[in-house]
PyMOL CGO cylinders between C-alpha atoms (Angstrom):
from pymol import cmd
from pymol.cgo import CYLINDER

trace = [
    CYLINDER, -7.16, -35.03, -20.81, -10.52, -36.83, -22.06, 0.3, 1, 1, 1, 1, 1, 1,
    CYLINDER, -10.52, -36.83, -22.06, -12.23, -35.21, -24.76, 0.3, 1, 1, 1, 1, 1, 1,
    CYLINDER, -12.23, -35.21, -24.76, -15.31, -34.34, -22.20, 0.3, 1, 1, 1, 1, 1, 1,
    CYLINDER, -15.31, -34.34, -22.20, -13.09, -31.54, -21.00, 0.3, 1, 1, 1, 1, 1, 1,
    CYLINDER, -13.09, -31.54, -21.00, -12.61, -29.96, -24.36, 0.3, 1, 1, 1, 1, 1, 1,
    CYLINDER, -12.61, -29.96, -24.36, -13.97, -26.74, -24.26, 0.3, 1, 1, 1, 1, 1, 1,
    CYLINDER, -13.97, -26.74, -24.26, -13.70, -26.17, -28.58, 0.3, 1, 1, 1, 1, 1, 1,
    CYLINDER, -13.70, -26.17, -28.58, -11.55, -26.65, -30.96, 0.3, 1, 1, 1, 1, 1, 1,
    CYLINDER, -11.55, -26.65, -30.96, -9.63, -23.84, -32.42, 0.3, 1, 1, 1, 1, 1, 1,
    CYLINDER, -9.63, -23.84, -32.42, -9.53, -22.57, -36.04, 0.3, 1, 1, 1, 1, 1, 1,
    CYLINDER, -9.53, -22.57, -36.04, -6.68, -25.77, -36.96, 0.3, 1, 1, 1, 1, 1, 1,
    CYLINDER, -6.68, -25.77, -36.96, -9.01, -28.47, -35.40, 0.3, 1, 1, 1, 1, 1, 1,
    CYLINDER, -9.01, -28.47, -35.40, -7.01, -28.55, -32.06, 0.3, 1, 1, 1, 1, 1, 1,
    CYLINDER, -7.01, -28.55, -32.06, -9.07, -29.18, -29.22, 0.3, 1, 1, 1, 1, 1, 1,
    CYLINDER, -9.07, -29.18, -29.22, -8.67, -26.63, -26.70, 0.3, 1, 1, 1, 1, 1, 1,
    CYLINDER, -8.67, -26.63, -26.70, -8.57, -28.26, -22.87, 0.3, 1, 1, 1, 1, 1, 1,
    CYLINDER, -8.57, -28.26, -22.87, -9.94, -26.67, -19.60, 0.3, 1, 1, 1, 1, 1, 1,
    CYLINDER, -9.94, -26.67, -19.60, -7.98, -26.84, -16.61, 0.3, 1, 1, 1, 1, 1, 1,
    CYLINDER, -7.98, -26.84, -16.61, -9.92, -28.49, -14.15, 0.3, 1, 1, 1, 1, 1, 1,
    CYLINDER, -9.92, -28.49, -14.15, -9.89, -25.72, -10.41, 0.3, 1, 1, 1, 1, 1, 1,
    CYLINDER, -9.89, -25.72, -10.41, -9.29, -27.75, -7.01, 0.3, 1, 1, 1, 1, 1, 1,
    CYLINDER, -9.29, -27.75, -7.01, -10.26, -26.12, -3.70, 0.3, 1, 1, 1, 1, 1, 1,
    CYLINDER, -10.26, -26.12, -3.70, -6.69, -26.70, -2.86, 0.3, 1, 1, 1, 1, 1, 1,
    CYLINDER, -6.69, -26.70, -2.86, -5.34, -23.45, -1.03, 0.3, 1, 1, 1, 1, 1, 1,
    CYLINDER, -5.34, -23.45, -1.03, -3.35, -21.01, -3.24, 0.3, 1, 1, 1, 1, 1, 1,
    CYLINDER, -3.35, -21.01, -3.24, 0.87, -21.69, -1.68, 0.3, 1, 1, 1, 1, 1, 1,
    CYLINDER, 0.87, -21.69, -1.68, 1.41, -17.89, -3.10, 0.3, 1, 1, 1, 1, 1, 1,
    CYLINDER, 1.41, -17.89, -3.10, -1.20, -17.28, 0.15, 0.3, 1, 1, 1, 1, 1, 1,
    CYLINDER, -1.20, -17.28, 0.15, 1.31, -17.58, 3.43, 0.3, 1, 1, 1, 1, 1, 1,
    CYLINDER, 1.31, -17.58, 3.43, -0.36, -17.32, 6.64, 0.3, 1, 1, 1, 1, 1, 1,
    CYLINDER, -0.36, -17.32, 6.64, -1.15, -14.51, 8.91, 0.3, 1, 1, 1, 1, 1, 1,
    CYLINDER, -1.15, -14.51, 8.91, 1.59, -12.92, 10.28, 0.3, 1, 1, 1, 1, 1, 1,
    CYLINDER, 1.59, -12.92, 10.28, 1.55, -12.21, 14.06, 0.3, 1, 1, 1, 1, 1, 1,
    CYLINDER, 1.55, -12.21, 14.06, -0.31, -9.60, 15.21, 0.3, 1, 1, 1, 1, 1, 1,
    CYLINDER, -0.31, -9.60, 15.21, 2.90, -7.74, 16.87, 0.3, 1, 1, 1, 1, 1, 1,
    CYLINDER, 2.90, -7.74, 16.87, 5.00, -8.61, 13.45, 0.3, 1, 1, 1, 1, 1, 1,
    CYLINDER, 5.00, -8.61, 13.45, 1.98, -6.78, 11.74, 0.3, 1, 1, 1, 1, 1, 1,
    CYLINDER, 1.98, -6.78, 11.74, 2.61, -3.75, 13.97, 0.3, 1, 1, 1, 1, 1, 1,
    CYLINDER, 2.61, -3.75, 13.97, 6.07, -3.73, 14.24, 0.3, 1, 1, 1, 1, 1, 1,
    CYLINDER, 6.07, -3.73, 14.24, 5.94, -3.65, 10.25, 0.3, 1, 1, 1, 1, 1, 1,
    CYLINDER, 5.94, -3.65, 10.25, 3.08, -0.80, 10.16, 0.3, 1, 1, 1, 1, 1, 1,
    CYLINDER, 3.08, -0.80, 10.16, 5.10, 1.11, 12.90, 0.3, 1, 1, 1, 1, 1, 1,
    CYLINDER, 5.10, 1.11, 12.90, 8.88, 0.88, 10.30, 0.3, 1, 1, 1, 1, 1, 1,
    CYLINDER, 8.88, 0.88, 10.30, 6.26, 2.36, 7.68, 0.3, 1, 1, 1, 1, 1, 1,
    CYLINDER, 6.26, 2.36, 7.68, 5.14, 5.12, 9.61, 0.3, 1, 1, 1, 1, 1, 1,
    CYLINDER, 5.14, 5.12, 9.61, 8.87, 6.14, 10.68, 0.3, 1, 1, 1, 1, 1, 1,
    CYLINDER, 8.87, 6.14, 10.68, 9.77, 5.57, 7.53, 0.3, 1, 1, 1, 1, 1, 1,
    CYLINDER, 9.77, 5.57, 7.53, 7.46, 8.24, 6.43, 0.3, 1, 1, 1, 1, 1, 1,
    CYLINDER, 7.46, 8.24, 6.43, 9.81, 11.18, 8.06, 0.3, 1, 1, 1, 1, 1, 1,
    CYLINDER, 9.81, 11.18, 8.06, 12.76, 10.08, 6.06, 0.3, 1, 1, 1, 1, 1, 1,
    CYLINDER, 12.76, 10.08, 6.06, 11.39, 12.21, 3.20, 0.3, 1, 1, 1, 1, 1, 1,
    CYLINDER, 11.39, 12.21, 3.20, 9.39, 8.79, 1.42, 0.3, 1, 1, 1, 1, 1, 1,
    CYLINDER, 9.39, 8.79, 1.42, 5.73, 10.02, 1.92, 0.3, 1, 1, 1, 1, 1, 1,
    CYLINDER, 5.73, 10.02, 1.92, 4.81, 7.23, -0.33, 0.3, 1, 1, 1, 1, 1, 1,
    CYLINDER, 4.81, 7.23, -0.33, 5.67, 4.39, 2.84, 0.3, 1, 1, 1, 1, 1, 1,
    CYLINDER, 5.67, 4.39, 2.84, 2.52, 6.52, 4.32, 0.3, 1, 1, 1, 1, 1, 1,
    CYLINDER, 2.52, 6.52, 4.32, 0.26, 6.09, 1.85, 0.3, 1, 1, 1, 1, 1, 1,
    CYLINDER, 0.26, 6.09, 1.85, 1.10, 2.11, 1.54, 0.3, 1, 1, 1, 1, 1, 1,
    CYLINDER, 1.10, 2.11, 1.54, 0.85, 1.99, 4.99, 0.3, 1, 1, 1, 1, 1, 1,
    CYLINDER, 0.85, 1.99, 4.99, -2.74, 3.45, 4.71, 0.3, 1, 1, 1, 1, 1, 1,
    CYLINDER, -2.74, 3.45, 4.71, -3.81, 1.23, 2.44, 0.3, 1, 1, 1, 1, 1, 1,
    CYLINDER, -3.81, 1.23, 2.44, -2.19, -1.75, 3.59, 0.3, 1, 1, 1, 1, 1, 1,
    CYLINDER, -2.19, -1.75, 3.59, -3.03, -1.43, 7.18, 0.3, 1, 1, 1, 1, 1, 1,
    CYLINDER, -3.03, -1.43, 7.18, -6.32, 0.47, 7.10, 0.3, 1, 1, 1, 1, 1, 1,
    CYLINDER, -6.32, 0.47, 7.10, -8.70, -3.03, 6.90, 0.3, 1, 1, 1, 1, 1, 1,
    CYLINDER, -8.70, -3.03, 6.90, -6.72, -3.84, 9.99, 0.3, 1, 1, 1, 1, 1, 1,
    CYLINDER, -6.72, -3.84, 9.99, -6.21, -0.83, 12.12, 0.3, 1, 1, 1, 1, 1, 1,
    CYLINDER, -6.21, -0.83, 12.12, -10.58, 0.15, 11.45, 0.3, 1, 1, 1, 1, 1, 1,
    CYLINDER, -10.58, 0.15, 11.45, -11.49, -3.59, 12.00, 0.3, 1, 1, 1, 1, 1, 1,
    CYLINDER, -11.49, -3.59, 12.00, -12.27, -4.85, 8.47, 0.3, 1, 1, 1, 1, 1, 1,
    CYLINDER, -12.27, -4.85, 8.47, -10.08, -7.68, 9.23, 0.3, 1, 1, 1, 1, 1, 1,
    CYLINDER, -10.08, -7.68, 9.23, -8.67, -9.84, 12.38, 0.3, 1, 1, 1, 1, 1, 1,
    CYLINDER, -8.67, -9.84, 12.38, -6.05, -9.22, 13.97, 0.3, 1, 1, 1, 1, 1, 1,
    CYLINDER, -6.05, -9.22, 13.97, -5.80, -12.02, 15.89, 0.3, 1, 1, 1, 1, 1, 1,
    CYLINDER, -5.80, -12.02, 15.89, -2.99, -14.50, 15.23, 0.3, 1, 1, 1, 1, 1, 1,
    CYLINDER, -2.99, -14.50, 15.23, -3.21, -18.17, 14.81, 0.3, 1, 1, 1, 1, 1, 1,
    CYLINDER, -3.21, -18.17, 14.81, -0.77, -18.70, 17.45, 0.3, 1, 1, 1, 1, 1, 1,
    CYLINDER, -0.77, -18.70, 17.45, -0.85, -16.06, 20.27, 0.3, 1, 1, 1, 1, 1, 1,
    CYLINDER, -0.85, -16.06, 20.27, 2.10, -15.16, 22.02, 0.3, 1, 1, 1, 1, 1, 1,
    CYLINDER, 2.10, -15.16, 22.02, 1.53, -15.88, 25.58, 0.3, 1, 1, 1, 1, 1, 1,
    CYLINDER, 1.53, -15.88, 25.58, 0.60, -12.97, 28.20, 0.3, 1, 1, 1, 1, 1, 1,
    CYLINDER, 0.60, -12.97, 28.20, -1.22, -12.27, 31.28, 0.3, 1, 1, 1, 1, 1, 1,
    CYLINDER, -1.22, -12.27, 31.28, -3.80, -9.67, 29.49, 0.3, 1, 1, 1, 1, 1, 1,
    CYLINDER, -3.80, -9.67, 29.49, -6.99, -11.39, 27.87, 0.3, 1, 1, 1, 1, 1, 1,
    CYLINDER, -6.99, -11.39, 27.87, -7.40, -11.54, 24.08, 0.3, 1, 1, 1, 1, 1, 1,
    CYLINDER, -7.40, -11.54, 24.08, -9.67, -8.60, 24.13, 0.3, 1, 1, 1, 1, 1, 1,
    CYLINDER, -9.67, -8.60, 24.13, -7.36, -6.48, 25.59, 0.3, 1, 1, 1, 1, 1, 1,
    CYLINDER, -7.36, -6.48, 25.59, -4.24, -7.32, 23.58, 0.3, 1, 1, 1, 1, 1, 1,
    CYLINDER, -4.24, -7.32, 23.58, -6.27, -7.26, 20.53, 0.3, 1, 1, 1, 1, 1, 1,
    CYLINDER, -6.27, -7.26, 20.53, -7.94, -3.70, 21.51, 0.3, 1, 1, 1, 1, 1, 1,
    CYLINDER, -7.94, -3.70, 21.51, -4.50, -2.59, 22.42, 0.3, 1, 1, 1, 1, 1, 1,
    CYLINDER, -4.50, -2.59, 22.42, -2.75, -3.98, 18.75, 0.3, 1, 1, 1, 1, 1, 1,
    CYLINDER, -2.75, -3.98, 18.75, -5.58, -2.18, 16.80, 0.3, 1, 1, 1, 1, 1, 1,
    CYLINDER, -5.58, -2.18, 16.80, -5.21, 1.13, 18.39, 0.3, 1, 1, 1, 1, 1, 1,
    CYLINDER, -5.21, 1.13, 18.39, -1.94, 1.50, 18.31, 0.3, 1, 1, 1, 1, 1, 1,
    CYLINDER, -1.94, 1.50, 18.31, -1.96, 0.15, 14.20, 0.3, 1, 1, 1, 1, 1, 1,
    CYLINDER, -1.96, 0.15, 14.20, -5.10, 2.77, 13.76, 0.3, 1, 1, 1, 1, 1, 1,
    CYLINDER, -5.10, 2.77, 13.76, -2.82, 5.71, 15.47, 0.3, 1, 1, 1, 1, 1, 1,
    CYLINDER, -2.82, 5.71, 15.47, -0.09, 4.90, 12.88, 0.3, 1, 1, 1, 1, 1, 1,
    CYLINDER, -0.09, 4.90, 12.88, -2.36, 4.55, 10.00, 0.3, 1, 1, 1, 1, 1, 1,
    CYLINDER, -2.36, 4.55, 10.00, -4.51, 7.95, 11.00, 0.3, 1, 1, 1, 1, 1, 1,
    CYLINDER, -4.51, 7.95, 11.00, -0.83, 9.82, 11.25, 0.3, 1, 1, 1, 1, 1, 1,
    CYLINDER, -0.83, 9.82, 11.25, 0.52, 8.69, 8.14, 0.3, 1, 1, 1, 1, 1, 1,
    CYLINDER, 0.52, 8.69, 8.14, -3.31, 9.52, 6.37, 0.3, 1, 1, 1, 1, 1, 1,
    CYLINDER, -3.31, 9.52, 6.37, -2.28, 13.19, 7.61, 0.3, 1, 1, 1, 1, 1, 1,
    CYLINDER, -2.28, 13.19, 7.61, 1.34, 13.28, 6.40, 0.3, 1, 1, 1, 1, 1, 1,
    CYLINDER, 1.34, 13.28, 6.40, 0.59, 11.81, 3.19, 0.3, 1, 1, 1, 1, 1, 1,
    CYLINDER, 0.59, 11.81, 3.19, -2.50, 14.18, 2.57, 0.3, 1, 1, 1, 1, 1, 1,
    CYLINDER, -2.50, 14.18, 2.57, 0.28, 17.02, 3.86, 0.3, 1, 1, 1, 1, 1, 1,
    CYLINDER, 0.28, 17.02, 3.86, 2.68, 15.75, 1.41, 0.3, 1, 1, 1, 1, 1, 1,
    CYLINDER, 2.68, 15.75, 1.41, 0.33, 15.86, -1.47, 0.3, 1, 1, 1, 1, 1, 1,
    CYLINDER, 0.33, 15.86, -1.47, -1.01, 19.44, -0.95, 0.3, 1, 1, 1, 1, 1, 1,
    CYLINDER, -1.01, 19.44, -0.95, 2.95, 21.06, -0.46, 0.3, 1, 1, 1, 1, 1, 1,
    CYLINDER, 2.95, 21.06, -0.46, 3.94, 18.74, -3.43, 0.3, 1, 1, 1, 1, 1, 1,
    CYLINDER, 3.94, 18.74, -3.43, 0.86, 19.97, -5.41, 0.3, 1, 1, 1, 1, 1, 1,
    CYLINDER, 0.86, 19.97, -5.41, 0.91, 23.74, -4.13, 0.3, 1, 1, 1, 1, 1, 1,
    CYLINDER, 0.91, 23.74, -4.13, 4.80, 23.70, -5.83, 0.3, 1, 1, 1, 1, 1, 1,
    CYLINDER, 4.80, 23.70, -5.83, 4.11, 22.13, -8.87, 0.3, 1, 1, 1, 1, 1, 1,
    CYLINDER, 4.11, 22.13, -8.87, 1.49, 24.53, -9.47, 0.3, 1, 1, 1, 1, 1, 1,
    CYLINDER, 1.49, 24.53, -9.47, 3.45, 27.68, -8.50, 0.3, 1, 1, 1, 1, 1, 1,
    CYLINDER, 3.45, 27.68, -8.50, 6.85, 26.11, -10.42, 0.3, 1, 1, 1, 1, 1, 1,
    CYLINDER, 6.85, 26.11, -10.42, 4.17, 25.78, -13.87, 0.3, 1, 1, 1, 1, 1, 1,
    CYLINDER, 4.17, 25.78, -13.87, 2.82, 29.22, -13.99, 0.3, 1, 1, 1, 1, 1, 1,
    CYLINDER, 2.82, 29.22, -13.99, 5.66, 31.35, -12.35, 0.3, 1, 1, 1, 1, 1, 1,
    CYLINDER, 5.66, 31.35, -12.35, 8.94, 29.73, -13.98, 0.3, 1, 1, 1, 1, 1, 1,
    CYLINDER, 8.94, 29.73, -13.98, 9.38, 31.95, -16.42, 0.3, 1, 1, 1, 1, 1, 1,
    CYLINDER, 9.38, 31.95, -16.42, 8.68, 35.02, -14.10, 0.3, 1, 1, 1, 1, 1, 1,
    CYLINDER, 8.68, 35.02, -14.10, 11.24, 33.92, -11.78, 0.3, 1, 1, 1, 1, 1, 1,
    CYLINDER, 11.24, 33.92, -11.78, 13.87, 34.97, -14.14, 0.3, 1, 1, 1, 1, 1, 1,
    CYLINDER, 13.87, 34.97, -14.14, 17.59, 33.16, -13.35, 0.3, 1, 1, 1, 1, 1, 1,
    CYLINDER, 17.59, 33.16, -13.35, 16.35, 31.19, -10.46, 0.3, 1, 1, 1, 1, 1, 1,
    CYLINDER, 16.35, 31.19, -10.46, 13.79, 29.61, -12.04, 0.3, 1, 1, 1, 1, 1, 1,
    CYLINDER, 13.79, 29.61, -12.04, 16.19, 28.75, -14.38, 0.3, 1, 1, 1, 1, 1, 1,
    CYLINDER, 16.19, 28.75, -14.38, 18.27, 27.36, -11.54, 0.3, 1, 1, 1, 1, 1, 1,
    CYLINDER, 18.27, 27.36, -11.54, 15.75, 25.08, -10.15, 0.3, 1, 1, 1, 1, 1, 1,
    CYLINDER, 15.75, 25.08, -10.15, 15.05, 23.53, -13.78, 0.3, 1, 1, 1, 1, 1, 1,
    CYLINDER, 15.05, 23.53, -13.78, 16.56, 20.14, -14.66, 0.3, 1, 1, 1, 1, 1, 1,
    CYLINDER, 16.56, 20.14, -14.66, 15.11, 20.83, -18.00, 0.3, 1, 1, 1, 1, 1, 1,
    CYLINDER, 15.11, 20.83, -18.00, 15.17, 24.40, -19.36, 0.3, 1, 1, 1, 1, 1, 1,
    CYLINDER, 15.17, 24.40, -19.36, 12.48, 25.19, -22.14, 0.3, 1, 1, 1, 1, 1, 1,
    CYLINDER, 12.48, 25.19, -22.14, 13.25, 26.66, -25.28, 0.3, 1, 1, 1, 1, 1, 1,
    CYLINDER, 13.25, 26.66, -25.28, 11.22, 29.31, -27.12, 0.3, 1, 1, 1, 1, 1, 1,
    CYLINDER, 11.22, 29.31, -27.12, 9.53, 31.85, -24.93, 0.3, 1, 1, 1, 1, 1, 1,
    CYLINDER, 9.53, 31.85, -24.93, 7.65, 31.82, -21.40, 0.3, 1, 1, 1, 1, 1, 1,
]
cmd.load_cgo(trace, "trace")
């Protein structure tokens, strides 16, 4: 590099270089995914959700909520070829990923309150539980309740 791209030189007199940014796009950014692939991916998440793993409902919230509500397009670069118009198979796509996305928003938020509800109860009745809460205790406290 040429001294005009020097930024400053460091404490031991080394010049310090800037790297110059090209509008080159990022490789670790692959292209959309098909629309039905997108789905398809959102729907495994939401199934997934019933398998006791509320946490595939809350990624597929987040991941899938700009484009089940319409912050982002869901059309594909390449569409697969049908009789129904654009419109329609896009309308169709979205309301099927927003159904998936709503229903896991609900089972997550379910998950959260029974999973919140027991730790509560578990913390302030342990010890009044006598043997069983004992029982249900990986970790047994010493001292007393």
């Amino acid at each position: 590099m040429s001294e005009d791209n020097t930024l400053s030189r460091v404490a031991d007199g080394s010049p310090v270089h800037i790297l110059q940014s090209t509008n080159a796009p990022c490789p670790a950014q692959p292209k959309r995914a098909n629309p039905m692939k997108t789905l398809q991916v959102c729907r495994y998440y939401f199934l997934g959700g019933f398998f006791f793993l509320p946490c595939l409902w809350l990624v597929n919230v987040v991941w899938f909520f700009p484009e089940a509500f319409g912050h982002a397009d869901l059309v594909s670069v390449e569409p697969e070829p049908t009789d129904e118009s654009e419109g329609e198979r896009r309308t169709r796509i979205r309301s099927a990923a927003r159904r998936y996305v709503i229903i896991s928003a609900l089972g997550a938020a379910v998950w959260a309150i029974v999973l919140g509800t027991w730790v509560y109860v578990y913390q302030t009745r342990r010890s009044q539980w006598g043997e069983f809460g004992d029982a249900v205790s990986a970790i047994i406290p010493r001292g007393k309740p």
